[in-house]
N, C-alpha and C positions, 0 to 999 in steps of 0.2 A: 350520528355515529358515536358523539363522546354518551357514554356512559359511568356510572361509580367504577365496574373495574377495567376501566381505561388504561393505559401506563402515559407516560409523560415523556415526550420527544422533543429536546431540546438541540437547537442548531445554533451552532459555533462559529462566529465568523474570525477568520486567521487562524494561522498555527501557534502563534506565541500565545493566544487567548483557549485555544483548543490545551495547549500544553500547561498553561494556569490552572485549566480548569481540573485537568488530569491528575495534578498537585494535590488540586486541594480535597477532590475525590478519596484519593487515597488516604491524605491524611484523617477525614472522617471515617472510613473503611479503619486506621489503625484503633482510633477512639471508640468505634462499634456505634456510632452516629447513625450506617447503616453500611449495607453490604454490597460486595459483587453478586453475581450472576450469572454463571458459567453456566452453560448448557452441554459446551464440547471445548476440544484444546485451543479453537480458534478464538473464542472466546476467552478464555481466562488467557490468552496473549495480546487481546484487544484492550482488556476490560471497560467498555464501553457502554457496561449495562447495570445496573443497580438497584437495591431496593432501600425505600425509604417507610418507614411506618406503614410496611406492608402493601406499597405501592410502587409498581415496577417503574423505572423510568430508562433513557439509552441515550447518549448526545452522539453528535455529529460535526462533524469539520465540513466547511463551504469554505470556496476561496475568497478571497477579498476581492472584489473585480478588480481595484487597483494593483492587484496581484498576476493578473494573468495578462503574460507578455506575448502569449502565441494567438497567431492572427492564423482565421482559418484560409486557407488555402496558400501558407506558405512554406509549408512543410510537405516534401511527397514523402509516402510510407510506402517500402516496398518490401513483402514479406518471404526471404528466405528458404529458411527451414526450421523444421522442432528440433529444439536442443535440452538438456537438463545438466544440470550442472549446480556445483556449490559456492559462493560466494560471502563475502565480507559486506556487511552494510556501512556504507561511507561516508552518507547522510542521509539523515529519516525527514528531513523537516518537513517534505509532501506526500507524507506515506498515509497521514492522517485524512487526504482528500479523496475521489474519486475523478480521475479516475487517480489511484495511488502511487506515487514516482519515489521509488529507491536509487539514489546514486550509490552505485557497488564499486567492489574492487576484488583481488583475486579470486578471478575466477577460475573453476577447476572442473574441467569438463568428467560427467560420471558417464561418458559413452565415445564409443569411436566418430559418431555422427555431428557429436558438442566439440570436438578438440579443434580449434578456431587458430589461425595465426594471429599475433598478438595484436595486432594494427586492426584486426576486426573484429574482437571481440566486444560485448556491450560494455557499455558505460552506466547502464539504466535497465531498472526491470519495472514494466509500468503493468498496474494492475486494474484491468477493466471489469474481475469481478468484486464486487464489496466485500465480501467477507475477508479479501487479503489487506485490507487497507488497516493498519498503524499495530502489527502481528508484529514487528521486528523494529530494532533498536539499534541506532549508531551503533557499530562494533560487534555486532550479532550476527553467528553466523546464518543461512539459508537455504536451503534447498528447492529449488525452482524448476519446472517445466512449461517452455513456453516456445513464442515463435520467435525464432529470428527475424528480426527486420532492418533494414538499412533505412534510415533518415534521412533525403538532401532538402537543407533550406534551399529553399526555390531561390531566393534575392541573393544569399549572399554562397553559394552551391558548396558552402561546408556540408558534410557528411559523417554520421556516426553511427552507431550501432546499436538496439535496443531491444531487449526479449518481452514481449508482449503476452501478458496472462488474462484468457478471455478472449481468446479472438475464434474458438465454436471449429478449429479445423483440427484438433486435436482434443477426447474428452480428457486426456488424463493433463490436463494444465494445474501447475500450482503454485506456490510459496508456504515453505513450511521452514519454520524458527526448528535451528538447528538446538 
């Protein structure tokens, strides 16, 4: 399969090593060391792809297994309804992974179907498909269509809220940088 014009697939273990690595990309990107790669808007919000002496290459974020604190079968998912709406990103640190987790904050329903009481609104817009993964930045706003779903840890029966991009019961699902 590897061939001369192959590109070069580099995986990133952690966020704080994915976000070095993003640094130091760029700062090569300012010196002209080598370039982006933008195909669409999704892309030049990711920049995740580059060229170096005329050889494409792209990284990726993986979690650190010591990273990952959810145990499967102790969360039940239960899916609502689609909603769309606009929101504030509150923290990106997991946006870089797959599946991608945005902690939000005001959110501002763009339909009569979104307008939520405030005790149910999400907390989190998690993105099952890749191309939404590390598009938006602490403090940046969003625009999102997804599913509603309610959360209960099964052990301890806390309960929150979360809109889900990727789950195939709606085509027009998304996250788009405001």
């Amino acid at each position: 399969m590897h061939t001369e014009k192959s590109d070069i697939d580099l995986v990133i273990y952690g966020s704080q090593n994915f976000r070095k690595l993003e640094k130091t990309i760029n700062k090569l990107v300012e010196t002209k060391t080598l370039s982006y790669v933008f195909n669409n808007r999704l892309d030049a919000a990711r920049r995740f792809k580059g060229r170096y002496q005329n050889k494409i290459f792209m990284y990726n974020a993986i979690r650190k297994p010591e990273k990952i604190h959810v145990k499967y079968g102790t969360q039940k998912f239960t899916p609502l309804h689609s909603v769309k709406f606009e929101c504030t990103v509150e923290d990106d640190s997991e946006a870089m992974f797959r599946p991608a987790i945005y902690k939000i904050e005001d959110y501002k329903p763009k339909n009569q179907e979104s307008n939520l009481p405030k005790e149910t609104t999400p907390k989190l817009v998690i993105s099952n498909i890749g191309c939404y993964r590390n598009i938006a930045r602490k403090g940046q706003k969003i625009s999102v269509s997804g599913m509603l779903e309610r959360v209960e840890n099964i052990e301890t029966g806390e309960t929150y809220n979360q809109v889900v991009v990727g789950t195939a019961a709606n085509e027009e699902e998304y996250i788009w940088p405001l």
